[in-house]
C-alpha positions as CSV (number, residue, x, y, z in Angstrom):
1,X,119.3,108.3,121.0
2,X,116.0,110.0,121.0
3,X,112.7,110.9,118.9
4,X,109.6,112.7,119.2
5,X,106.5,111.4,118.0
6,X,103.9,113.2,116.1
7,X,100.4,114.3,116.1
8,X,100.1,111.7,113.4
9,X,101.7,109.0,116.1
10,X,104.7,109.0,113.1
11,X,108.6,109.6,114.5
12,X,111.9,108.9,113.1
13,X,114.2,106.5,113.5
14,X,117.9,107.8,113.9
15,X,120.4,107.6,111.3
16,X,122.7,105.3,113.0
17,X,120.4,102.8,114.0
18,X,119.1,102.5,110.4
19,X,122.5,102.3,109.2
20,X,123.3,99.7,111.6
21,X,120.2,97.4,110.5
22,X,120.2,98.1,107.0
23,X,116.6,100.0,107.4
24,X,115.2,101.7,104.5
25,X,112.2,103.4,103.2
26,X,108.7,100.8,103.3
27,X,111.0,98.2,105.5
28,X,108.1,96.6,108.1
29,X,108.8,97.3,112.1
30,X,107.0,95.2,114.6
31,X,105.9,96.6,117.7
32,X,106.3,93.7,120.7
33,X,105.1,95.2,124.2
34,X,107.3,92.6,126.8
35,X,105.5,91.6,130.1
36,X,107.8,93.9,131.9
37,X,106.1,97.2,130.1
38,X,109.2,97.8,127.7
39,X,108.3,98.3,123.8
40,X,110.9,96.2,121.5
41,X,111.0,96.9,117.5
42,X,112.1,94.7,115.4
43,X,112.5,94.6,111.7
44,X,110.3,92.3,109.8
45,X,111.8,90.4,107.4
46,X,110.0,90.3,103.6
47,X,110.1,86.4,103.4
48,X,108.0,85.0,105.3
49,X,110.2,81.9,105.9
50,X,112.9,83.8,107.0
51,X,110.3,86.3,109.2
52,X,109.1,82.6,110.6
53,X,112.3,81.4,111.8
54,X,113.6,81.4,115.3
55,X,109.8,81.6,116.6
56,X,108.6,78.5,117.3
57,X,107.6,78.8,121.1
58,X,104.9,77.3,122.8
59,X,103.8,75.6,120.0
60,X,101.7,78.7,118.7
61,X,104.3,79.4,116.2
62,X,101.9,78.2,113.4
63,X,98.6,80.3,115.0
64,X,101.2,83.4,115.0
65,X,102.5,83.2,111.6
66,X,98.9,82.4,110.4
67,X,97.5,85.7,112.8
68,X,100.2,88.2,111.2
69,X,99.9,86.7,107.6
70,X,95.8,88.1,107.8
71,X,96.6,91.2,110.0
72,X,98.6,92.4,106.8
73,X,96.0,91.2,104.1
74,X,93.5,93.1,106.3
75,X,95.7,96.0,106.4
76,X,96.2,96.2,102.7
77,X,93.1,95.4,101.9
78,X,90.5,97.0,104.6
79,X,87.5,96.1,102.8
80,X,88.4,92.4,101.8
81,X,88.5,93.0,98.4
């Protein structure tokens, strides 16, 4: 399965795959670039426990959950207000 992505960097995600992970309108996508070069998305999960499990590695798990936490009050909230 293909897309194409817009001028605006937007692009759509094919039917069957959001079929097949339940994907729906405002559902979060995280981008992971892998040492090899390859881009994996993978759904977010709304709660944050649930987000949070499975990635304890390297003991940075706390630092990482704490790091995307802010990235998303920053991103809702650009002028820290």
């Amino acid at each position: 399965m293909r897309s194409t992505i817009t001028a605006r960097g937007q692009t759509v995600i094919p039917a069957p795959i959001r079929a097949r992970f339940a994907l729906g309108p405002s559902q979060r996508l995280e981008w992971i670039v892998e040492a090899d070069g390859s881009i994996r998305v993978v759904p977010v999960n709304p709660s944050p426990v649930k987000a949070f499990r499975g990635m304890g590695r390297c003991g940075a798990s706390t630092a990482r959950l704490l790091a995307d936490r802010e990235a998303e009050r920053q991103a809702e909230h650009p002028t820290g207000h």
